[in-house]
MARRO-565108 format. One line per 2 residues: number of its first residue (from 1); their letters; for each residue x, y, z of C-alpha. Coordinates in nm, 3 decimals, m for minus. Layout:
BEGIN
NUM> a> X Y Z | ...
//
This chain:
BEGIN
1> xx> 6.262 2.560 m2.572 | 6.528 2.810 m2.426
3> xx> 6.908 2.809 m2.402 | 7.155 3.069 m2.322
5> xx> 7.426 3.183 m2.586 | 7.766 3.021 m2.598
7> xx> 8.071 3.214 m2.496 | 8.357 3.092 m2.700
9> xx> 8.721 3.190 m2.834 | 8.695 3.233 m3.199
11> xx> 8.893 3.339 m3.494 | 8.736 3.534 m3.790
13> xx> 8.808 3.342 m4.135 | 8.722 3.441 m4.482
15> xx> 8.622 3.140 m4.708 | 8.725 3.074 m5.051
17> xx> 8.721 2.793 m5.351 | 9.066 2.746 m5.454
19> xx> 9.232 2.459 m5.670 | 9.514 2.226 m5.617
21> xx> 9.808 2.277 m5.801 | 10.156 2.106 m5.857
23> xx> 10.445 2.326 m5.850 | 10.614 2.210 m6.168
25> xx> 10.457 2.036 m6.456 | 10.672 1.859 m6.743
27> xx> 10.585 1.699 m7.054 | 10.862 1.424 m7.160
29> xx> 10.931 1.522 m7.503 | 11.174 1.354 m7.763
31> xx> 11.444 1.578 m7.881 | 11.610 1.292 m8.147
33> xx> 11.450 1.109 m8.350 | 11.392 0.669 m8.335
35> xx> 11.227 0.416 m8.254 | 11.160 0.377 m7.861
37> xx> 11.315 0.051 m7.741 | 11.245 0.082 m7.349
39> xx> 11.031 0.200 m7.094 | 11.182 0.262 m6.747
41> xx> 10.826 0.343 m6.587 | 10.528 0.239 m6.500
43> xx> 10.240 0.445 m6.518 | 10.212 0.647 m6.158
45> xx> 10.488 0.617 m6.052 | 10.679 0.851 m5.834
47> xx> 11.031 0.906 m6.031 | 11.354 1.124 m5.897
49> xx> 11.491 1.406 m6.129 | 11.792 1.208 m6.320
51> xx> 11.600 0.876 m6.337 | 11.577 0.689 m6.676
53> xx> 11.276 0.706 m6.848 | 11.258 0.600 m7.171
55> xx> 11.568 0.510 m7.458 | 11.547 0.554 m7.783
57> xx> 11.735 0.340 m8.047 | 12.092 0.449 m7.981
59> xx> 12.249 0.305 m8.276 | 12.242 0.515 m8.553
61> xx> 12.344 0.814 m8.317 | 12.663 0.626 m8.171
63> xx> 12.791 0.550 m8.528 | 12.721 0.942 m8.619
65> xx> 12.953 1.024 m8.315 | 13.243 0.766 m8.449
67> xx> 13.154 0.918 m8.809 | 13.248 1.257 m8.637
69> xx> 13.534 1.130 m8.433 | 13.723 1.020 m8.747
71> xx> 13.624 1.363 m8.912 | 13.822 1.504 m8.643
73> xx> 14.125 1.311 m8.643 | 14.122 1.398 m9.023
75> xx> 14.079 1.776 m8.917 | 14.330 1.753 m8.676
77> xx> 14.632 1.558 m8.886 | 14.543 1.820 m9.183
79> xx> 14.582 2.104 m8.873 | 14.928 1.929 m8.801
81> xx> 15.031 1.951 m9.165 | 14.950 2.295 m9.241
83> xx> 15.106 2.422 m8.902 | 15.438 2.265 m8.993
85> xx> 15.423 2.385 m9.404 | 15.396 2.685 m9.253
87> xx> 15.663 2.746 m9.006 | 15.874 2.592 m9.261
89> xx> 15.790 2.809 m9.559 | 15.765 3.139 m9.335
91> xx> 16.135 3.005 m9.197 | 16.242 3.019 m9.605
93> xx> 16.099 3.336 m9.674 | 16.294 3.497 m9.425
95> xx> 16.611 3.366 m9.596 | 16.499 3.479 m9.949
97> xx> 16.425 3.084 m10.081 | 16.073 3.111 m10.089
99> xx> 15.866 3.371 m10.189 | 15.635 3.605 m9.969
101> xx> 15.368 3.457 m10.161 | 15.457 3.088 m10.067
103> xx> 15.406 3.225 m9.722 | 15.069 3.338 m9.741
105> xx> 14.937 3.059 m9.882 | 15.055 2.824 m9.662
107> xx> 14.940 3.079 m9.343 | 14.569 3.089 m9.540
109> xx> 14.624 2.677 m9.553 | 14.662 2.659 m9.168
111> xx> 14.345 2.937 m9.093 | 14.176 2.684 m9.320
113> xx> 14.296 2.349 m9.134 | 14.251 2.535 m8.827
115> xx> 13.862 2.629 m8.879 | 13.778 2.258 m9.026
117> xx> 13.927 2.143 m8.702 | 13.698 2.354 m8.520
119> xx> 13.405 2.245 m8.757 | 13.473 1.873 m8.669
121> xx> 13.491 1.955 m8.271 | 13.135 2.104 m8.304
123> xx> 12.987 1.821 m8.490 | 13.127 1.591 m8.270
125> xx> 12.979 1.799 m7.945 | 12.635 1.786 m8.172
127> xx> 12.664 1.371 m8.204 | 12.741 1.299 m7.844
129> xx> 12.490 1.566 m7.772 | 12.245 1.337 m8.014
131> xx> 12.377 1.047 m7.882 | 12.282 1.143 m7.484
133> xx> 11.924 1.249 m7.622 | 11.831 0.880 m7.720
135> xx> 11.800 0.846 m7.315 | 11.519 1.055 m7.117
137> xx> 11.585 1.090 m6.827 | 11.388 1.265 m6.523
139> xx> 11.422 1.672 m6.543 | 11.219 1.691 m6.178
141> xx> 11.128 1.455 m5.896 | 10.749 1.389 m5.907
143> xx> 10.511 1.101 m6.017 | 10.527 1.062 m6.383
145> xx> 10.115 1.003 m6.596 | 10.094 0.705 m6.806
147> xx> 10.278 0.679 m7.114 | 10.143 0.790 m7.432
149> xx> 10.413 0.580 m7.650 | 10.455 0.247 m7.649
151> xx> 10.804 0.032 m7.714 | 10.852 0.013 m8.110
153> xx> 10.690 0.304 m8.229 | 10.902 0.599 m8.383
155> xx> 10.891 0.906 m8.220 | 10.996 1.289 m8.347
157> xx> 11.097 1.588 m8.171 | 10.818 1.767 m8.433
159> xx> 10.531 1.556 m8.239 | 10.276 1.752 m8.095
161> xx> 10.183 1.510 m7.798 | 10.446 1.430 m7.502
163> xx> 10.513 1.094 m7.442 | 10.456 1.168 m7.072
165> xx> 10.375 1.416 m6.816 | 10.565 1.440 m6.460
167> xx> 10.399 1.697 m6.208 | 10.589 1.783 m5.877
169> xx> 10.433 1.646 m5.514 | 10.610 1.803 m5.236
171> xx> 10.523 2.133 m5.192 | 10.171 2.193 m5.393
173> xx> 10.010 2.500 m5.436 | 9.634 2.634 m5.408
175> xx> 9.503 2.941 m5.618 | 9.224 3.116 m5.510
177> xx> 9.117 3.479 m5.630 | 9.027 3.736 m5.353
179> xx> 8.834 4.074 m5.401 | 8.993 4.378 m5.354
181> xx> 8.823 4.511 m5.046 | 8.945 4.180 m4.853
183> xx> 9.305 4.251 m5.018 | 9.285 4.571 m4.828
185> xx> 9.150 4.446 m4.503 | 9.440 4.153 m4.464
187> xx> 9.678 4.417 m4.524 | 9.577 4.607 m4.239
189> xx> 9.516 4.296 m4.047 | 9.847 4.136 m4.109
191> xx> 10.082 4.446 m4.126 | 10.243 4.383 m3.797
193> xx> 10.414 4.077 m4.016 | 10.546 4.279 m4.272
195> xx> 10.945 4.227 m4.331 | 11.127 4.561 m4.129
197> xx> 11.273 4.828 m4.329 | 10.914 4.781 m4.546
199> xx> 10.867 5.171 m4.679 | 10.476 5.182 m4.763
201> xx> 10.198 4.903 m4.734 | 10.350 4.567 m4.832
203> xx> 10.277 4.339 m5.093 | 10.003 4.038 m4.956
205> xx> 10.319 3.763 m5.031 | 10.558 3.978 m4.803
207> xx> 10.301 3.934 m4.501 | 10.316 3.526 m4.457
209> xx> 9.954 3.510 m4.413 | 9.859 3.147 m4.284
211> xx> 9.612 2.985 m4.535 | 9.395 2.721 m4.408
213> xx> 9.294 2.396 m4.657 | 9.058 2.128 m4.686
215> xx> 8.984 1.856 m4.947 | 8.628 1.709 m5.004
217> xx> 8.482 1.493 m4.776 | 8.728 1.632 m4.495
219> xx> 8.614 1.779 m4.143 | 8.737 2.116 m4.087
221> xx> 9.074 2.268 m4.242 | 9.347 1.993 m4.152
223> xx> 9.609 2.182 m4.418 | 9.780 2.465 m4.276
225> xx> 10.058 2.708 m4.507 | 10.111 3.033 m4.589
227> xx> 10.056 3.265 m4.918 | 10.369 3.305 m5.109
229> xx> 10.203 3.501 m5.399 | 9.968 3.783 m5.507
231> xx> 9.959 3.892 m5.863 | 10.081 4.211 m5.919
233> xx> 9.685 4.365 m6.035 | 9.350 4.360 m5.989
235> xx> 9.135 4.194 m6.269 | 8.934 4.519 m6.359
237> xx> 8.615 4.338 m6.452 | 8.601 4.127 m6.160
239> xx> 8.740 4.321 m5.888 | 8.960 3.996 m5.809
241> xx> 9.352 3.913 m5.760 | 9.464 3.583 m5.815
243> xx> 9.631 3.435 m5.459 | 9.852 3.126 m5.416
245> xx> 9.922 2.975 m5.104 | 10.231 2.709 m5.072
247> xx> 10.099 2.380 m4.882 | 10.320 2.063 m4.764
249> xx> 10.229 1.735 m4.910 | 10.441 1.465 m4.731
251> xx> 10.129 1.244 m4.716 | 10.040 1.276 m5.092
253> xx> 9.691 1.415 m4.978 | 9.669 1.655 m5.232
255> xx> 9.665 1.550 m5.652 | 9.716 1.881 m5.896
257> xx> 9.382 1.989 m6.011 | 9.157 1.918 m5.723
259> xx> 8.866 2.135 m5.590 | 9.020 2.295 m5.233
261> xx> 8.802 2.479 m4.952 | 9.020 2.729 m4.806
263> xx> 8.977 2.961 m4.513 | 9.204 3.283 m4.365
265> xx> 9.221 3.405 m4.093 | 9.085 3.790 m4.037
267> xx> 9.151 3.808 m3.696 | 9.304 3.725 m3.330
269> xx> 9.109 3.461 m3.132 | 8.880 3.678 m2.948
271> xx> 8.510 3.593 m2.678 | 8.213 3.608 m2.895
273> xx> 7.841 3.530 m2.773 | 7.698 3.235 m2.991
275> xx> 7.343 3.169 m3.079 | 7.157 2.922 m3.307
277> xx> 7.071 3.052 m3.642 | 6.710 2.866 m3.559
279> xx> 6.692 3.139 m3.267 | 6.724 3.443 m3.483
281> xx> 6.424 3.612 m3.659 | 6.430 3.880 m3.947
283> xx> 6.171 4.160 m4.053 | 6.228 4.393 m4.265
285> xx> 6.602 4.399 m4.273 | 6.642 4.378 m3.862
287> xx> 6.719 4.044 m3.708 | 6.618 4.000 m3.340
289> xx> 6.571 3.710 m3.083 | 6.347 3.651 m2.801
291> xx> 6.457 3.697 m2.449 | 6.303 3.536 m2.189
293> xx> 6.290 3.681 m1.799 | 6.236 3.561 m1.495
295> xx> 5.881 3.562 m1.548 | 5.918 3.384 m1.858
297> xx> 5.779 3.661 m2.029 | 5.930 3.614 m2.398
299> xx> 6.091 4.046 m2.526 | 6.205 4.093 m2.853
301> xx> 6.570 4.254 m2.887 | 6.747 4.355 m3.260
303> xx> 7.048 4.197 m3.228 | 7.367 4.241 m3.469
305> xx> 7.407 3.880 m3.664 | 7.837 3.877 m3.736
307> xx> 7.987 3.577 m3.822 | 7.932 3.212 m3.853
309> xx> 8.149 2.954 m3.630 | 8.054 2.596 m3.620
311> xx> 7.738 2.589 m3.744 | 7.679 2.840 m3.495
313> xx> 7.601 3.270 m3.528 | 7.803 3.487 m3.333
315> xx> 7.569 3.790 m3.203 | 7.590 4.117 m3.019
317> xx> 7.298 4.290 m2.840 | 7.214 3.961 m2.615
319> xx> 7.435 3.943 m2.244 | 7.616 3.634 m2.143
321> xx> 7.362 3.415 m1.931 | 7.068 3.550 m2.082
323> xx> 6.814 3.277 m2.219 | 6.651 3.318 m2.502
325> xx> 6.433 3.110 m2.726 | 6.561 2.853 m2.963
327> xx> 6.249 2.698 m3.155 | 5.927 2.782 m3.251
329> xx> 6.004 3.199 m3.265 | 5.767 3.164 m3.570
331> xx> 5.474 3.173 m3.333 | 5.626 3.416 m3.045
333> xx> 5.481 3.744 m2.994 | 5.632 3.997 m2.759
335> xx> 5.535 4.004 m2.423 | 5.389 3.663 m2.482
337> xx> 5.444 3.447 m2.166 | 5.638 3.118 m2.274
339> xx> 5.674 2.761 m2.059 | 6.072 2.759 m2.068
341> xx> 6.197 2.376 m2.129 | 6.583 2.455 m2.094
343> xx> 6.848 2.253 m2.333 | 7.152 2.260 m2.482
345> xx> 7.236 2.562 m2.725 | 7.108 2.345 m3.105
347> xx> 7.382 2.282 m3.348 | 7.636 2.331 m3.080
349> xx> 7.972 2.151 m3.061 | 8.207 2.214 m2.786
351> xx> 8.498 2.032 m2.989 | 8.405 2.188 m3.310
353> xx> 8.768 2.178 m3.532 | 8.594 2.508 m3.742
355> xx> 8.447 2.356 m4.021 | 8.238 2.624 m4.261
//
């Protein structure tokens, strides 16, 4: 059988493995100690930063704060007191009825009331600082793991386990590492994007390079954003830098930790002549096809094998219209007279979305 190579508008991507990533991650961690006494939460669910999450007995912290409360008032009346001994006595020693001696103490008396007032203020901020600690609350937006507590037991700010974890939705990230030569080549590629006034060759994050993402089980790359981040060196042993790419997730499609295909673009759309893989032959290093003429006569031609696009090979060394054959090259010779059967090109799809 014999076809004739597609012409088609294509874009060059690299491919990569890459994994899902939230952009914050929080453990819920007591910072009191007490016995838990609710549960705002279920497991999974999606929470706002500032929501209640769990309370912990708030009892014995709400009588420390009226314990230092009264120390205060204490502090404070003693403050009063020693401020008024001592403009009184400093008012006699001036006259000559008390001595310069009675003054001094009563000036070290009001330092001293003074600090103990300032004493009782900080324990105070420490108890209602205690006291607003006995309720969790949300530090991010996100949806919250199950709970690793349940209602009655005590809990410490020592513990080693949270009591849950809350990981951000909307954006997510995908990390993928890239080698250095392809580092290079999207520099070059991408330059034209680099911010004005850039003095050098700029960093991969400067150039907004779109980053292409699909999930398992999904047709093509349906996740489109951009890379936002490039470590700042390349792993020496592996040749590699760690990339990130910043993805919307208004649909919840993506879950931190999940396996991602990803795909860049290397290139402007540009025509490229499309053959079967099943078409193309190799010996000895050289790949070729098998033309066929008007006299169905079946010539061998080296062709240059690039890049794959929808299951499809794009080639050069073959002209646009030529036919060539498409099964059965096993048993081809060249020169060998062939009886053409035309069809379509195999493993062609005209509506192909670009899946690897």
């Amino acid at each position: 059988m014999i076809s004739t190579p597609i012409v088609r508008a294509v874009t060059d991507y690299d491919y990569y493995e890459g994994r899902i990533s939230a952009v914050h991650t929080v453990d819920i961690r007591p910072q009191v100690k007490g016995y838990l006494t609710r549960i705002m939460f279920k497991d999974g669910d999606v929470v706002r930063g500032g929501d209640l999450l769990i309370e912990i007995d708030p009892r014995p912290y709400k009588a420390e704060v009226e314990q230092a409360r009264a120390q205060l008032a204490s502090s404070e009346a003693q403050l009063k007191l020693a401020r008024a001994e001592f403009t009184r006595y400093t008012a006699l020693a001036a006259k000559g009825v008390a001595t310069k001696e009675d003054a001094d103490t009563y000036t070290s008396k009001q330092g001293t009331a003074t600090a103990d007032t300032l004493k009782a203020k900080a324990a105070l901020d420490e108890a209602e600082l205690n006291l607003a600690f006995t309720r969790i609350v949300a530090p991010i937006s996100g949806r919250i793991g199950r709970r690793m507590v349940d209602i009655g037991n005590l809990v410490d700010a020592s513990s080693s386990s949270p009591l849950a974890t809350i990981v951000s939705i909307d954006p997510m990230y995908v990390y993928f590492d890239i080698d250095e030569r392809a580092l290079l080549r999207y520099r070059e590629v991408h330059h034209h994007a680099a911010p004005s006034g850039t003095t050098g060759k700029a960093h991969l994050k400067d150039l907004k390079i779109p980053v292409e993402v699909a999930l398992e089980g999904e047709v093509g790359y349906p996740h489109v954003g951009a890379i936002d981040f490039a470590d700042n060196r390349v792993n020496k042993a592996t040749g590699t830098i760690p990339v990130r790419g910043v993805l919307s997730n208004k649909n919840y499609a993506f879950i931190d930790g999940l396996r991602a295909r990803v795909r860049l673009p290397v290139s402007d759309a540009h025509d490229v002549l499309l053959i079967t893989e099943k078409a193309i032959g190799a010996e000895q290093g050289r790949r070729f096809v098998y033309v066929v003429d008007e006299k169905n006569v079946a010539t061998r031609r080296d062709v240059t094998v690039e890049r794959e696009h929808d299951r499809l090979r794009a080639v050069q060394g073959l002209k646009q219209g030529e036919k060539i054959v498409v099964t059965g090259i096993q048993r081809l010779r060249d020169g060998a007279t062939v009886e053409p059967r035309s069809v379509t090109m195999p493993d062609s799809d005209p509506v192909a979305s670009g899946a690897k």
